[in-house]
C-alpha positions, -999 to +999 in steps of 0.1 A: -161+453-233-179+425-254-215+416-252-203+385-235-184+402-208-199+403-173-195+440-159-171+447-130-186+464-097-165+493-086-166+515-054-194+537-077-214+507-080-217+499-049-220+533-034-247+542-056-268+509-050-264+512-013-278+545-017-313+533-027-314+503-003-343+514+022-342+556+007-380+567+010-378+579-029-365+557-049-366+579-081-341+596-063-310+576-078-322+575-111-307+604-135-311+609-174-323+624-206-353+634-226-344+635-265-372+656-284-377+651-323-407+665-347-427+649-365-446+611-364-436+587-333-423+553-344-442+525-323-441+517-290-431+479-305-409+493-333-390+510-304-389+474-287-373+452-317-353+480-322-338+484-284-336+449-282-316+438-312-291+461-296-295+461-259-269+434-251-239+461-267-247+474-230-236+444-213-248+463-180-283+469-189-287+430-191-278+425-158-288+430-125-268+439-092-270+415-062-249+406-031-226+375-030-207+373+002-210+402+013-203+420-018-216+437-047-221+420-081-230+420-114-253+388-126-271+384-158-309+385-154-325+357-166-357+372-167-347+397-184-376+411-207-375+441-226-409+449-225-401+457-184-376+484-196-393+500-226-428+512-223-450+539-233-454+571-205-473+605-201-460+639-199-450+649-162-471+669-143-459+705-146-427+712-130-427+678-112-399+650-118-404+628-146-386+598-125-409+603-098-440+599-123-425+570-153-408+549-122-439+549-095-456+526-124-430+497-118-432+476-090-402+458-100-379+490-104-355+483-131-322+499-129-333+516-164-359+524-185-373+540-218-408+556-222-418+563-254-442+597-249-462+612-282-468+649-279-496+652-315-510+681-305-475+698-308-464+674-336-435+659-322-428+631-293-401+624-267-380+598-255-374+596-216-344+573-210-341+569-173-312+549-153-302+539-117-267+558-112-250+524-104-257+517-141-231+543-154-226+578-152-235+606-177-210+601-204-219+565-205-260+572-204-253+591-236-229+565-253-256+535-241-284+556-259-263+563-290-259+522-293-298+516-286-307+542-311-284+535-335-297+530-375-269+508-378-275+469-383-262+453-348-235+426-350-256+392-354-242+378-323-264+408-300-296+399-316-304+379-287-307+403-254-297+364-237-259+362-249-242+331-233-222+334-201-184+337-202-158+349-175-154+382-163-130+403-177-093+409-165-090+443-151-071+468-169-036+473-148-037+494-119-017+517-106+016+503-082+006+503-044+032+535-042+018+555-071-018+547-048-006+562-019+011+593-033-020+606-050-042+601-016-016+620-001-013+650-024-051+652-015-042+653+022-040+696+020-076+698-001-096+673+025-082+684+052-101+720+049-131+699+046-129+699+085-131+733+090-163+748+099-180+763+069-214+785+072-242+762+055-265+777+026-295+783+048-321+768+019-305+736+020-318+730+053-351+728+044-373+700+051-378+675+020-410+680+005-433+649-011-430+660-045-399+666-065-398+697-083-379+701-117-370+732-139-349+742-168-332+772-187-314+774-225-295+797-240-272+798-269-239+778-267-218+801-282-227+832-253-216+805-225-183+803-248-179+840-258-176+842-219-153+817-214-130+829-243-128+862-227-120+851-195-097+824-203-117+797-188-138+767-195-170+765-200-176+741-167-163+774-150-188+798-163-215+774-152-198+774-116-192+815-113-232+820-128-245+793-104-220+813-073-239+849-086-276+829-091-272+813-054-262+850-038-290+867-055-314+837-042-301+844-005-308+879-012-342+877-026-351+850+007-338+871+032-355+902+015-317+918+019-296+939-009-262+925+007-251+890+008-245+870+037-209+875+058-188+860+038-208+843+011-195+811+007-214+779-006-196+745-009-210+727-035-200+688-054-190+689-089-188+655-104-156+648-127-153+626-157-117+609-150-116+591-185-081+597-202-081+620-231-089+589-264-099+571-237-144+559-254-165+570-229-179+534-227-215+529-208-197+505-184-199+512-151-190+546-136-157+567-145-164+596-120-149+613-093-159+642-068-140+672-054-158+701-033-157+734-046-164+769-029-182+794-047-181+830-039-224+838-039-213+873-021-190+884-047-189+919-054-193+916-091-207+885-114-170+889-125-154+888-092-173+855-085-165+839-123-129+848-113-131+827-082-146+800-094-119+799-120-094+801-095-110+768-077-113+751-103-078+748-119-067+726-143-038+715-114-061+712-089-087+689-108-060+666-123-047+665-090-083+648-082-091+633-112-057+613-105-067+602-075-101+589-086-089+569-113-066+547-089-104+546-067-121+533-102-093+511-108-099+490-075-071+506-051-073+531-021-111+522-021-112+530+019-092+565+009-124+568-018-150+561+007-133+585+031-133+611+001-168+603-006-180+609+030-155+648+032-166+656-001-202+650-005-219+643+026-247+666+027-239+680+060-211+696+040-225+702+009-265+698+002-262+710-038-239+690-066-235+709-096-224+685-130-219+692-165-215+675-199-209+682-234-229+657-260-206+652-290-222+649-321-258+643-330-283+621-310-311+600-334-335+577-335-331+553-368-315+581-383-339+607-378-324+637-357-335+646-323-337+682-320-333+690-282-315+669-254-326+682-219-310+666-188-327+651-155-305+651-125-306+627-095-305+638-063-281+622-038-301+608-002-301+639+020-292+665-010-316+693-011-306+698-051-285+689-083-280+711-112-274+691-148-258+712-175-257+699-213-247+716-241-260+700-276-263+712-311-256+744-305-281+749-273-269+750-237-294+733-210-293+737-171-316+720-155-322+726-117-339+695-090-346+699-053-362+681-032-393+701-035-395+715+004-369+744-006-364+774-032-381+769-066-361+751-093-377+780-119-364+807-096-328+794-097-325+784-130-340+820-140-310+837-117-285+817-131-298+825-170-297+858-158-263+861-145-248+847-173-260+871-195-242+896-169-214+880-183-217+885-213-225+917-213-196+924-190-171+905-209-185+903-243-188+925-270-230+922-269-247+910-298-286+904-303-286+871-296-320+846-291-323+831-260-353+813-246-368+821-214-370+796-180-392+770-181-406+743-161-409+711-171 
């Protein structure tokens, strides 16, 4: 997409933007990164020329979403002004959300925003880039801050964050009305067990508290992959069996018990990234899908429930998704993709989403390298939490959100540390490796 384009609303779009209409938090629907780098901060105006000279390569972030008969649309904002979106912010209060703090001081919400937040008595300073989920998803939040960051010169024709108007673009082609209807049904089998009765995680019925509460854990990339290359899996699949043993030894340690539940099943939504292989992971719009997946927390072994989640996740069984989604994106089956939606993720069926991303290559400001990329989750109306798992420059990050009435984010992200490091020590030849310890942020 060119500067001049005018973005195309998808079922995403409007799903996520419905979402916020009339939610009680706000913050909620907004999801991102904090970048960390050493040394001097440049200026909170420096940061402005330089976001603007470059903001309209996001043709998005120049526009707002509004609703034309009936609908939802994209339509440039006239008023846009960059000093609404880029700002200087405070730390977070400890182990609280940074959207919930950086956002409450908008009246205006934008659907995104950059705080610029110096950190001298530690010599270094952070950057806090912060969007609505309508925006884009996760791939596309990192490719958009790649472009604003970028020491490159921008093309002369996006100096100004007012490009002139121009048609909106032709869609790519879509799949044929038959092709549409065969991947919905080979999904028939995999929603249809959505009906069944399922046992709900008992701390995801927990009332919402005021305040939500944030946490994350690191570790070294290559442990995560030493694990996966010893169990023939993915790295997205030792995330999901650590996060089945880390939610089992949660029940455990709640219910003061040494033996799971009966059982021990928890549902949970893993977001999927339905971009072809080559395909850029442009910042336009969202290229996601959802599929439920059961994890095993009362697995005998940290290896039986790594196995299992290995099993549920196969490669068949998320092309067979990812498949379906991409007909969804590309404007067909949407009623099939709202009735997806509604099996897959409604929190009655599923109050925790786990998602994961890998950052390629190296994230900077002017050229200057940030050091550590930690991810903030959203959290869907009526989820109790989201877990956000990057892995950059050599350093894996899982970050844990509730809605601050349950189980602590620490405690969870500690378990889940923890059980990877069974794992490892399981699977892996053990070396003395460094890994930091849980920390709130």
């Amino acid at each position: 997409m060119t500067p001049t384009e005018t973005p195309r609303a998808n079922l995403w779009t409007r799903t996520f933007f419905g979402m916020g209409q009339g939610w009680s938090e706000p913050s909620d629907l907004y999801f991102g990164f904090v970048l960390r780098a050493s040394g001097e901060p440049p200026t909170l105006e420096e940061l402005r020329r330089h976001v603007a000279q470059r903001v309209a390569l996001v043709p998005t972030l120049i526009h707002r979403l509004d609703i034309e008969a009936g609908a939802v649309v994209w339509v440039r904002d006239e008023k846009f002004d960059i000093n609404d979106h880029v700002n200087a912010g405070d730390l977070p209060e400890h182990g609280h959300s940074p959207a919930q703090s950086l956002l409450q001081h908008h009246a205006t919400r934008p659907l995104w925003g950059m705080w610029l937040v110096a950190v001298p008595e530690e010599d270094r300073w952070e950057l806090h880039y912060l969007t609505h989920h309508a925006v884009h998803d996760a791939a596309g939040a990192v490719h958009t801050l790649k472009t604003l960051l970028s020491a490159e010169e921008p093309p002369a024709s996006t100096a100004e964050p007012h490009p002139s108007p121009s048609p909106s673009p032709s869609p790519s082609p879509s799949p044929s009305p038959l092709a549409s209807i065969l991947r919905t049904l080979a999904l028939g089998p995999d929603l249809l067990t959505t009906y069944r009765p399922s046992p709900a995680w008992p701390p995801l019925a927990d009332p919402a508290g005021q305040q939500r509460a944030l946490a994350y854990t690191q570790l070294s990339t290559d442990i995560i992959k030493a694990v996966a290359r010893a169990r023939r899996a993915t790295v997205n699949q030792v995330y999901l069996g650590a996060m089945a043993v880390a939610l089992g030894a949660l029940d455990r340690e709640r219910t003061n018990s040494h033996v799971s539940r009966p059982g021990g099943l928890t549902h949970v939504v893993v977001p999927l990234d339905t971009r072809e292989d080559g395909e850029p992971d442009g910042p336009i719009g969202n290229h996601l899908g959802l599929v439920r997946v059961p994890l095993q927390s009362g697995a005998a072994s940290p290896v039986d429930a790594l196995d299992a989640a290995i099993k549920s996740t196969s490669r068949k069984r998320l092309d067979r998704w990812k498949r379906f989604w991409r007909v969804v994106n590309a404007g067909q089956a949407e009623r099939a993709g709202d009735w997806a939606h509604l099996r897959v993720a409604h929190p009655l069926r599923s109050g925790l989403a786990v998602s994961g991303l890998r950052i390629p290559g190296q994230l900077t400001w002017n050229g200057r390298p940030f050091e550590e990329a930690i991810p903030l989750p959203w959290l869907p109306p009526g989820g109790s939490c989201f877990t956000f798992l990057t892995s950059y420059q050599g350093t894996t990050t899982m970050t844990v959100l509730t809605h601050g009435g349950t189980f602590e984010s620490a405690r969870l992200a500690e378990l889940w540390k923890d059980a990877v490091m069974k794992l490892d020590a399981t699977l892996v030849h053990h070396e003395s490796r460094t890994v930091s310890a849980a920390r709130e942020y």
